[in-house]
Each structure stands twice: as structure tokens, then as C-alpha cells.
LUMFI-360547 format. One line per 10 residues: for each residue y, x, z of N, C-alpha, C. Coordinates in Angstrom, 3 decimals. Each point is the difference from the previous one (the first is absolute). Last residue first. Layout:
<recs>
Y,X,Z,Y,X,Z,Y,X,Z  ...
</recs>
This chain:
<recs>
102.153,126.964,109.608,-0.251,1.088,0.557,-0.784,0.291,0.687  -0.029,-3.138,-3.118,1.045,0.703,-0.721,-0.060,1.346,1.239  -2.193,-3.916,1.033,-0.606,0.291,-1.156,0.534,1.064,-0.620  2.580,-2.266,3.542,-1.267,0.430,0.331,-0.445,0.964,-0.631  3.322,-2.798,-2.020,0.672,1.191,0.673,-0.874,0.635,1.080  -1.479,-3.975,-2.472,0.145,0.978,-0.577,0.213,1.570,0.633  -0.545,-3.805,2.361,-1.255,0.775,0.046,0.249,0.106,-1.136  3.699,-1.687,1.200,-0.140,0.822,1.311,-1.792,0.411,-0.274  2.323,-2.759,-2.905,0.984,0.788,-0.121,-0.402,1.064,0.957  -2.018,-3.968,0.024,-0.625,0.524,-1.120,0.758,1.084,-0.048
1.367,-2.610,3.127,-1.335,0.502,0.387,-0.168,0.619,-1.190  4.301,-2.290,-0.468,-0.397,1.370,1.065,-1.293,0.612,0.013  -0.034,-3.748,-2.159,0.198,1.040,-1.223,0.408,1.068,1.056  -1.091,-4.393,2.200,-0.960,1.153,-0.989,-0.058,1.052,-0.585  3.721,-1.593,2.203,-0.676,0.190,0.712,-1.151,0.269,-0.557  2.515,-2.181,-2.153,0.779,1.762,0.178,-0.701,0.285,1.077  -1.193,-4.403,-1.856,-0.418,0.828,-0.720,0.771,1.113,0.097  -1.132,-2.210,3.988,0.916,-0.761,-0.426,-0.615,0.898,-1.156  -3.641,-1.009,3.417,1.480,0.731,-0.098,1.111,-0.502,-1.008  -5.066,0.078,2.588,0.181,-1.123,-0.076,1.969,0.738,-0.289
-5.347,1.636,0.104,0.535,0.049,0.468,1.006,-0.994,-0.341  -4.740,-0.524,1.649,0.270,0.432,-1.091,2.077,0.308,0.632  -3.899,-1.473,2.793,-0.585,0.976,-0.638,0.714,0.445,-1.445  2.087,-1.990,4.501,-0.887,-0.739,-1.217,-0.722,1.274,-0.516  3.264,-0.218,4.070,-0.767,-1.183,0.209,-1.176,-0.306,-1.172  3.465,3.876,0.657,-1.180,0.272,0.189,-0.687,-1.367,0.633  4.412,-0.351,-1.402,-0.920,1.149,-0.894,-1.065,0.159,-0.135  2.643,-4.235,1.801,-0.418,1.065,0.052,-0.426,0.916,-0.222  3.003,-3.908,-1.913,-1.367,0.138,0.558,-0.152,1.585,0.508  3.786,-1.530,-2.516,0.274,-0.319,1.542,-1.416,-0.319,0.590
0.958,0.091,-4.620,0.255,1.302,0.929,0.163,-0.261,1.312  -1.056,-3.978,-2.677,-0.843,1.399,-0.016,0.258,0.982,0.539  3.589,-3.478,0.178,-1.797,-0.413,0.126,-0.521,1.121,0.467  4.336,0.401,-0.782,-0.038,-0.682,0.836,-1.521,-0.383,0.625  1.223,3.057,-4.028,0.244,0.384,1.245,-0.438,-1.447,1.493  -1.109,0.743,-5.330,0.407,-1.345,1.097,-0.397,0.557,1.038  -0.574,2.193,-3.993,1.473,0.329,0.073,0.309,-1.121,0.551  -5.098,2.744,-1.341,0.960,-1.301,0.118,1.661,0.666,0.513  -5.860,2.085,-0.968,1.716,-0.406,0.192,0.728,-0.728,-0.382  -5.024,1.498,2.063,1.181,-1.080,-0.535,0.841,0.278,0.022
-4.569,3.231,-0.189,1.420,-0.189,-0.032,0.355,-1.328,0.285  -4.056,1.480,-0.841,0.157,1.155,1.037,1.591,-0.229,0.580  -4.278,-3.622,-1.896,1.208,0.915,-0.313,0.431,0.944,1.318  -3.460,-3.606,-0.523,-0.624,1.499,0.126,1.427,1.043,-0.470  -0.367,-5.107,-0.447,-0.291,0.735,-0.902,-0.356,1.248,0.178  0.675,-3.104,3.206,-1.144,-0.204,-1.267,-0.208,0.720,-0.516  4.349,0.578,2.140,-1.266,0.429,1.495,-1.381,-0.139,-0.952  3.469,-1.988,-2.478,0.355,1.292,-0.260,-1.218,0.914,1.261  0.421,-4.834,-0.011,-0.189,0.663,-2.006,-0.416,1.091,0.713  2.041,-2.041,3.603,-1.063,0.237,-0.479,-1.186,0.150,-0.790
4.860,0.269,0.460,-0.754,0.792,1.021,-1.186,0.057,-0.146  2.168,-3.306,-1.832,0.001,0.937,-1.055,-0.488,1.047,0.888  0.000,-4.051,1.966,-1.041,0.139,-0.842,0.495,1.327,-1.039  2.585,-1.011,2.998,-1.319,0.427,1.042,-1.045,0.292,-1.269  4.399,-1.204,-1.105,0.186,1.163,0.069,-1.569,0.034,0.855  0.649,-4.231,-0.717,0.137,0.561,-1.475,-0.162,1.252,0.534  0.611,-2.798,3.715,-1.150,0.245,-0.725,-0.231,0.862,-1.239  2.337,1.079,4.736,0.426,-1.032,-1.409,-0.879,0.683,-1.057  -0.401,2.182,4.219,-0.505,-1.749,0.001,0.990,-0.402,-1.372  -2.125,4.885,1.514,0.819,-0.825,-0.749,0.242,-1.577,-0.019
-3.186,3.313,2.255,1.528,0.507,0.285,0.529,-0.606,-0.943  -4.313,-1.687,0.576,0.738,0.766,0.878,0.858,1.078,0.509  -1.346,-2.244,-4.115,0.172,-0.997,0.963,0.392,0.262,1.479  -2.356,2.967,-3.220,0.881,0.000,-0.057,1.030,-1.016,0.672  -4.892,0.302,0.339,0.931,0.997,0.802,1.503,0.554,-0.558  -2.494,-4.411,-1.586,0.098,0.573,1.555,0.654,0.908,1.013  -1.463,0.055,-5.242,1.307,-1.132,0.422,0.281,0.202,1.230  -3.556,2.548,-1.129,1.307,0.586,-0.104,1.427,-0.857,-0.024  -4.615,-1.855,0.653,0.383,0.838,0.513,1.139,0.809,-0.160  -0.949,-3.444,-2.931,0.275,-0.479,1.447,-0.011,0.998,0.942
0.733,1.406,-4.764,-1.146,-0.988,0.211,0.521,-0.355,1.793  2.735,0.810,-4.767,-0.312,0.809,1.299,-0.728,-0.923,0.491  0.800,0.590,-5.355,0.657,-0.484,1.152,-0.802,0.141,1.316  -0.105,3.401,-4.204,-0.295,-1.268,0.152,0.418,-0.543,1.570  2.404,3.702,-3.245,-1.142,-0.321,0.447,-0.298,-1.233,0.462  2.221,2.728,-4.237,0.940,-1.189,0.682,-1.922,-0.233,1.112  3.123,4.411,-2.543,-1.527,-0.769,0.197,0.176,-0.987,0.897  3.544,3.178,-2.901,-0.910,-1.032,0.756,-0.845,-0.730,0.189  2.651,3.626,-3.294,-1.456,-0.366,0.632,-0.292,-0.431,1.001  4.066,0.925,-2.116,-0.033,0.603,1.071,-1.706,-0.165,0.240
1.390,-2.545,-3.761,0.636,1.604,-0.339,-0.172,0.715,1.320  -0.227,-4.594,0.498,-1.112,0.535,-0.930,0.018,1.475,-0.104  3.132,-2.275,2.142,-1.192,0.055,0.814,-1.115,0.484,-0.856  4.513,-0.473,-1.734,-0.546,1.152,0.457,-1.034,-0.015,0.844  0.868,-2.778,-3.096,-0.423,0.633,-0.452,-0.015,1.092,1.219  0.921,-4.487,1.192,-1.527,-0.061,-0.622,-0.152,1.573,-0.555  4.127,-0.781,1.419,-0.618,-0.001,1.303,-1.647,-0.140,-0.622  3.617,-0.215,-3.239,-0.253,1.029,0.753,-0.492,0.327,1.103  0.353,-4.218,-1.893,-1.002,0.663,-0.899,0.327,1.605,0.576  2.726,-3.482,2.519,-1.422,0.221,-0.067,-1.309,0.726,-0.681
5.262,-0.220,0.973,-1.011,0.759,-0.199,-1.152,-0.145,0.318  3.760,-3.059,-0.885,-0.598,0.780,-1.060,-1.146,1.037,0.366  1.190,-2.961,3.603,-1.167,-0.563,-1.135,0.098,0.872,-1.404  1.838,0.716,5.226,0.588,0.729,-1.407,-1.019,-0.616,-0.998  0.272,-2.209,3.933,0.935,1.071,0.049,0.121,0.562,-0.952  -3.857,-3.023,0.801,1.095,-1.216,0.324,1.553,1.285,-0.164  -4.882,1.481,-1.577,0.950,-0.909,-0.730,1.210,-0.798,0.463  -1.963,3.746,2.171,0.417,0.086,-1.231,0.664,-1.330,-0.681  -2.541,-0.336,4.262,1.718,0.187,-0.029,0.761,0.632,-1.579  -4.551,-1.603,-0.006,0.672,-1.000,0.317,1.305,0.352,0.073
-2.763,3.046,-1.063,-0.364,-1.133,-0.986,0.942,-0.726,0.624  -1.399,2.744,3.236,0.791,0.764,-1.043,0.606,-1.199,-1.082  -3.121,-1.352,3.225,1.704,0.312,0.756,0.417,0.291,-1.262  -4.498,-0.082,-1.204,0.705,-1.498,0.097,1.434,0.280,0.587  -2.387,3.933,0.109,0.639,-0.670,-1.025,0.458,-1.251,-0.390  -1.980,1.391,3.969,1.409,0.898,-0.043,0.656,-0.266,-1.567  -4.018,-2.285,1.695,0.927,-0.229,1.157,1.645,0.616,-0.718  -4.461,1.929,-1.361,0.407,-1.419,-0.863,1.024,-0.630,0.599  -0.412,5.189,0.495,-0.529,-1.109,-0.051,0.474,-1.329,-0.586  0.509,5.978,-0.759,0.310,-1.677,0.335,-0.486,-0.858,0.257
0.196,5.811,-0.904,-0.655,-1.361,-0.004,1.129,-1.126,0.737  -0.657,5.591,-2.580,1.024,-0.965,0.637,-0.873,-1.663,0.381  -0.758,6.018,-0.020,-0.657,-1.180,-0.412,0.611,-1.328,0.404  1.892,5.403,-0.742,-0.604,-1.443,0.301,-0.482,-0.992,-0.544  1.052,3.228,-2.228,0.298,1.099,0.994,-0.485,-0.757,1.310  -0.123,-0.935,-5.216,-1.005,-0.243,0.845,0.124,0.777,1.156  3.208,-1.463,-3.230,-0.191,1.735,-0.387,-1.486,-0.086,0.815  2.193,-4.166,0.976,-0.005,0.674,-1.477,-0.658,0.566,-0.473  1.484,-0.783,4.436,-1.587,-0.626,-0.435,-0.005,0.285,-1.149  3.986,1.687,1.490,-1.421,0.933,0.616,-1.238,-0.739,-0.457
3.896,-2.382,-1.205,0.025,1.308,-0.802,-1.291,1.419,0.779  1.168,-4.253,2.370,-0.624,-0.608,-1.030,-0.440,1.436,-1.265  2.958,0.893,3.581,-1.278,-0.557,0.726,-1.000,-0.628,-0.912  4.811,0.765,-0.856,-0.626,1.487,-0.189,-1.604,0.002,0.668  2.576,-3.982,-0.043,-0.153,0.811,-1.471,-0.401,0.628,0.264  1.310,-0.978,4.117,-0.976,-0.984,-0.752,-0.412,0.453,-1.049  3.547,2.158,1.523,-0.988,0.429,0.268,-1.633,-1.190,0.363  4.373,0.062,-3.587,-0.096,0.589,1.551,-1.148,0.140,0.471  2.312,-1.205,-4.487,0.146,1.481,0.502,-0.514,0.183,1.458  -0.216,-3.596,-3.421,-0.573,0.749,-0.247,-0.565,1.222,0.780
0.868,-5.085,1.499,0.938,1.020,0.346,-0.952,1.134,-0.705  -1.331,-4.975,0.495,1.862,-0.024,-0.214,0.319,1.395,-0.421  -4.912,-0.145,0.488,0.740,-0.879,-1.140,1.272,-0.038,-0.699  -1.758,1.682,4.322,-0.158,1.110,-0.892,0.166,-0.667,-1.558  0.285,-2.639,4.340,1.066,1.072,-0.603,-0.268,1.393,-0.720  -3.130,-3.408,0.610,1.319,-0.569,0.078,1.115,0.884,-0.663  -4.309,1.154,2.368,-0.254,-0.639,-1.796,1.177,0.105,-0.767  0.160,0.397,4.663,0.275,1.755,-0.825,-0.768,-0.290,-1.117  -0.131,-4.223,2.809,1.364,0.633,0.084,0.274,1.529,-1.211  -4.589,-2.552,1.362,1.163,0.037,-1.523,1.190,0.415,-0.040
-3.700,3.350,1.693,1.070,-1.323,0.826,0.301,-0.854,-1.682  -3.790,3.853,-0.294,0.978,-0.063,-0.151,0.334,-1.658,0.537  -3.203,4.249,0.906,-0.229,-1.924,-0.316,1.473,0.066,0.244  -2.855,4.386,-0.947,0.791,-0.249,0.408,0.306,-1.846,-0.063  -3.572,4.589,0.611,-0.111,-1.721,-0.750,1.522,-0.450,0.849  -0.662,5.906,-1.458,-0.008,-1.457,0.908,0.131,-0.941,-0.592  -0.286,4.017,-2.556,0.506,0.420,1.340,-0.308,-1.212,1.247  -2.755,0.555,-5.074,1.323,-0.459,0.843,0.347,0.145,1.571  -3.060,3.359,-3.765,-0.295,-1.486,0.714,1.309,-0.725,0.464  0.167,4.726,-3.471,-0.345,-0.806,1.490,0.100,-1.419,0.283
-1.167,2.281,-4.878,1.054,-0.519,0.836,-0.540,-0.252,1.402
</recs>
């Protein structure tokens, strides 16, 4: 088997709604870590979110939020050391989202995606070393170095 296409660090937001929603493209983001097409990660920041809005919105699904993180192979990394706090800090001032910025800058990921337009997307592309999209925006990219590969 090929290696995984990319370290992807999943938002809790696209935790979230890949819980609520079989069919969209959260799901289908967890279904690439699966099959090992990616490599899916999290931090500690992002599951405490998860854990929490699970339980205050849909508390039945919590045991489905334990299986598919499992079932997608997440890897949960370790929390961000002061340097990458820093340079996330500078483009995020609300705290929670700085520190998931900077899980994800820690972790050496290639990806964040998320679905908090207001925050995250609204950083600059080329301010980080990783990239930063919604999960149709990943799955564009993955859609665009198939259709590479193919011709």
C-alpha cells in the first residue's frame, strides 16, 4: 500500500459534522483515513472541543464519535509548544482556535481543515507552512492530483 497522501489535522468543526452527517464531506474525510489514503490527526485542544460540543448537541452521539475516530485512525498529537503557539497567535487572537493552529503547525501537518470560515480561512495561504481549507477543498485537491496521475 502507498504511504498516505497527507498529515491532515482535522477542525472539531469537520469532527462535528462528520458525526451529524454520513453523506458529506467530513465523512468522506474520515473514510480516506480509513482505507489509509490519509493520515488523520487531532489534538488535545480539538478533542476536548469535540467531547464537549458532542455532549452539550447530540449526547447520543457520542459512542459514534469514539467509533469513528477510531475507525478513521486518528492520531491524537501532542499539545503545542510555545513556539508554534506564537506563531499561531499571529493570525488568530481567539485563543482556543490559536491553540488548534497550533496542534496542527506541531504537528508537521500538511492540512487544517475546518468549516470556521470566520477564523481560519481568513489567514493567508501563504502565511503558514501548511494548508488551511474546508473538507471540499481538500477533496478538490485530492480530486486534482488524481486527474494528474490519470493523464
Amino acid at each position: 500500500m502507498n504511504p498516505p497522501l497527507a498529515k491532515v489535522f482535522l477542525d472539531t468543526s469537520v469532527i462535528f459534522a462528520a458525526v451529524l452527517s454520513p453523506q458529506g464531506g467530513a465523512r468522506m474525510v474520515l473514510r480516506l483515513g480509513e482505507i489509509g489514503y490519509l493520515r488523520l490527526l487531532a489534538g488535545p485542544q480539538v478533542l476536548r472541543e469535540c467531547e464537549e460540543v458532542v455532549r452539550r448537541k447530540a449526547p447520543d452521539s457520542l459512542p459514534d464519535l469514539a467509533l469513528l475516530l477510531d475507525v478513521a485512525r486518528l492520531e491524537v498529537t501532542g499539545e503545542a509548544g510555545p513556539e508554534a503557539l506564537e506563531q499561531a497567535q499571529r493570525w488568530l487572537s481567539h485563543s482556543p482556535d490559536a491553540r488548534i493552529l497550533a496542534e496542527a503547525l506541531q504537528a508537521g501537518a500538511d492540512w487544517l481543515v475546518t468549516h470556521d470560515a470566520r477564523h481560519f480561512l481568513a489567514v493567508p495561504s501563504e502565511a503558514l507552512p501548511l494548508r488551511i481549507g474546508t473538507p471540499g477543498d481538500l477533496l478538490a485537491w485530492i480530486r486534482e492530483l488524481l486527474a494528474g496521475q490519470a493523464g
